[in-house]
Rosetta silent file (secondary structure, phi, psi, omega in degrees, C-alpha in Angstrom):
SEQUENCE: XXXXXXXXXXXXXXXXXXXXXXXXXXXXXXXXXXXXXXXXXXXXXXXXXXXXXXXXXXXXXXXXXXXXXXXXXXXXXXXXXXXXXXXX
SCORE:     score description
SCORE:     0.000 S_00000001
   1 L     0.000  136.421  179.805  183.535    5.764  158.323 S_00000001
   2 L   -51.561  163.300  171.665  179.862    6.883  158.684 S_00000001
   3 L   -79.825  158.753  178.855  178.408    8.593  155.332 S_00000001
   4 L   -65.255  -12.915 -154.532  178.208   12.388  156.506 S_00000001
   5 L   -89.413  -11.785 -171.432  174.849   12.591  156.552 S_00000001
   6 L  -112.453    7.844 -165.364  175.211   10.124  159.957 S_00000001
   7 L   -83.568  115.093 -168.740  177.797   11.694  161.525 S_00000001
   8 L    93.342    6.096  173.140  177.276   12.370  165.312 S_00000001
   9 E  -122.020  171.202  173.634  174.275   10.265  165.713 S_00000001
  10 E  -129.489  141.079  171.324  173.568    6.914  167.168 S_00000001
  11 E   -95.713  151.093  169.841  170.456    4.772  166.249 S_00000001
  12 E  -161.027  135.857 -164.123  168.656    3.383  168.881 S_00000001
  13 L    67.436  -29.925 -172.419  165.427    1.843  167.925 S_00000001
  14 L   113.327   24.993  174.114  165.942    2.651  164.425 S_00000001
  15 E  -118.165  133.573 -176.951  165.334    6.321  165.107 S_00000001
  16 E   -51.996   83.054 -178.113  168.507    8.340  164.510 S_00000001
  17 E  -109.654  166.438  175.850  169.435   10.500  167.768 S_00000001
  18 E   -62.994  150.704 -154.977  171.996   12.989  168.577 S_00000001
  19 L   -73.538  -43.719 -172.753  175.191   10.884  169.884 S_00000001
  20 L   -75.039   -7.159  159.340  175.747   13.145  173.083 S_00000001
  21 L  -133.032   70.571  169.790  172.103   12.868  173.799 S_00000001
  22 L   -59.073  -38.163 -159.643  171.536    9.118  172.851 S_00000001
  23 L  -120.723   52.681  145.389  169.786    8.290  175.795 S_00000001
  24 L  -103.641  170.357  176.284  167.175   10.937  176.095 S_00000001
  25 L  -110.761   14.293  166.412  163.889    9.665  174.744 S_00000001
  26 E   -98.858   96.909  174.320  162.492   13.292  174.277 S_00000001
  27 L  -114.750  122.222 -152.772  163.551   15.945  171.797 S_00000001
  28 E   -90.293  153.585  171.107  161.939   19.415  171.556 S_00000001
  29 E  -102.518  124.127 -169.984  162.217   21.484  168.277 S_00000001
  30 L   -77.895  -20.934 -166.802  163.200   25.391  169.719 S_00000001
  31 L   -75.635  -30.069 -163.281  161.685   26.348  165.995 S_00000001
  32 L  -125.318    0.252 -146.526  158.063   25.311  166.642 S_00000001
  33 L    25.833   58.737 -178.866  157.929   23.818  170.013 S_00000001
  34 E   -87.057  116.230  160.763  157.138   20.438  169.261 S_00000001
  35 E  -113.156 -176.667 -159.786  158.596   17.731  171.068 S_00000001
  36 L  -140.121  135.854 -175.863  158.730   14.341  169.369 S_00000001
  37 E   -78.782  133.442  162.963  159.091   10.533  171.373 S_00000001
  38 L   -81.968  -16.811 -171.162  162.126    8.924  170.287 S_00000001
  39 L  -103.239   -3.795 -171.065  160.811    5.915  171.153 S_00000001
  40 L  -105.403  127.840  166.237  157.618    6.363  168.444 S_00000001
  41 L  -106.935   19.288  175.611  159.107    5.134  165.096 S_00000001
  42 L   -52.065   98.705 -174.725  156.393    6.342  162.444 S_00000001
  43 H    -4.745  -59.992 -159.877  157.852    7.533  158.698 S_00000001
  44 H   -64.085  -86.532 -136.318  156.213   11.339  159.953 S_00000001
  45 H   -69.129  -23.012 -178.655  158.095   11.536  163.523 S_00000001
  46 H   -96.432   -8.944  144.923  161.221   10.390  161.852 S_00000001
  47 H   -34.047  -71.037 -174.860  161.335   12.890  159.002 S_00000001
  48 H   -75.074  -41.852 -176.198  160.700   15.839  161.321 S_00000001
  49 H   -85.237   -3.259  167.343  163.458   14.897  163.758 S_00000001
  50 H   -75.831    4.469 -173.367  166.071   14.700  161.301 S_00000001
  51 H   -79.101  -47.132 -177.410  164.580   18.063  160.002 S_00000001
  52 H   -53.280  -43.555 -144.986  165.300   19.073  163.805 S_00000001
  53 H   -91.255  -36.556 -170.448  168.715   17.441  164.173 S_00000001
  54 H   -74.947  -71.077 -167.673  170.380   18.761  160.178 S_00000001
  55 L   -70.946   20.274 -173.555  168.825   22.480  161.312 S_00000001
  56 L    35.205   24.986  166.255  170.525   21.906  164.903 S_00000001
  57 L  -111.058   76.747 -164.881  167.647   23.339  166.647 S_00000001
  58 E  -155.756  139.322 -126.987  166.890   20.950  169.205 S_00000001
  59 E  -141.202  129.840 -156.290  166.520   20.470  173.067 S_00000001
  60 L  -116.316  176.136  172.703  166.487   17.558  175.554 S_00000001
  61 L  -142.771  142.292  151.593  164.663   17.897  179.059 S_00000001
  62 L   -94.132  169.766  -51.790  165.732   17.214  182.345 S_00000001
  63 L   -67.853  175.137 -165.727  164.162   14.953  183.959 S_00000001
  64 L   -94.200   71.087  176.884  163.436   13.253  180.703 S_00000001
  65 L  -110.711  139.425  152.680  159.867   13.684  180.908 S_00000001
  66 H   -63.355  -23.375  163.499  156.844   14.857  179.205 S_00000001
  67 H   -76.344   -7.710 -177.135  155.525   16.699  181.712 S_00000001
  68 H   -98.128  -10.030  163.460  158.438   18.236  182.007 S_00000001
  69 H   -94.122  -24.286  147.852  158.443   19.863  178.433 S_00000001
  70 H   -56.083  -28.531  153.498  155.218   20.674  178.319 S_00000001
  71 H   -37.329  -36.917  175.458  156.433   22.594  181.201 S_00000001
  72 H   -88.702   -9.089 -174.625  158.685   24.249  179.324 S_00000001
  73 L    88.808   23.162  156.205  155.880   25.124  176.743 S_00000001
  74 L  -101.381  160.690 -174.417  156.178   22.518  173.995 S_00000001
  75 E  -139.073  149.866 -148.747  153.199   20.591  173.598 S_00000001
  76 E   -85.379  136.805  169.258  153.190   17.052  172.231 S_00000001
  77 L   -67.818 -170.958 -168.636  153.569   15.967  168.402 S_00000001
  78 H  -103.616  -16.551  172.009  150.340   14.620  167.246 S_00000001
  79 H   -54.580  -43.940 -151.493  152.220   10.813  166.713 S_00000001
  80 H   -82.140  -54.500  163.713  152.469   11.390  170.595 S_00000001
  81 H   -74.162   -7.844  156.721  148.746   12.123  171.033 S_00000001
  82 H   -87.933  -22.919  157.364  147.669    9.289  168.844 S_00000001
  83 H   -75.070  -38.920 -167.196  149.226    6.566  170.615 S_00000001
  84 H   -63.595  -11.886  177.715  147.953    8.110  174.174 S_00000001
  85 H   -90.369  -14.484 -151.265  144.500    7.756  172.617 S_00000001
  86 H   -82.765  -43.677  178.649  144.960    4.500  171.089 S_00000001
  87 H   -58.098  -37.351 -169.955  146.008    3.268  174.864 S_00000001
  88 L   -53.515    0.000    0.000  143.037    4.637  176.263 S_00000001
C-alpha cells in the first residue's frame, strides 16, 4: 500500500500527478493562477505542485493547452517561460 502522502496520484515522468487527471500535462493553481507543465521536472515546479495537489486547489484545461489557460486567466510559471526562452 502507497505511504499516504501518495495516495491518489500516479507518477509519470517523475512528477507526481493527480490519478484521475494523470494524463493532463497542465495544472492550474485556483489560489494564484499559475499553471505549471507537468512535463517540466525542476526541484521548484515540483514543490509547488504538490503544494497545489495536498491544498486540493487545482484545475486541468480542456483542450489541454496553454493557450487555453491563459485563456482562462492563468499565466505561465516562470519554469515555463524559461524553457520557451531557452528554445528560442
Amino acid at each position: 500500500m502507497d505511504p499516504p502522502s501518495n495516495r491518489g496520484l500516479a507518477t509519470l515522468s517523475g512528477m507526481a500527478r493527480p490519478a484521475r487527471f494523470e494524463a493532463y500535462r497542465y495544472l492550474g493553481d485556483k489560489r494564484n493562477q499559475v499553471v505549471y507543465d507537468l512535463d517540466v521536472d525542476p526541484a521548484a515546479v515540483t514543490a509547488a505542485v504538490k503544494d497545489v495537489l495536498d491544498a486540493e486547489a487545482f484545475t486541468t484545461f480542456s483542450p489541454d493547452t496553454l493557450a487555453e489557460a491563459r485563456n482562462r486567466g492563468y499565466r505561465a510559471h516562470r519554469s515555463l517561460r524559461i524553457r520557451r526562452s531557452d528554445e528560442d
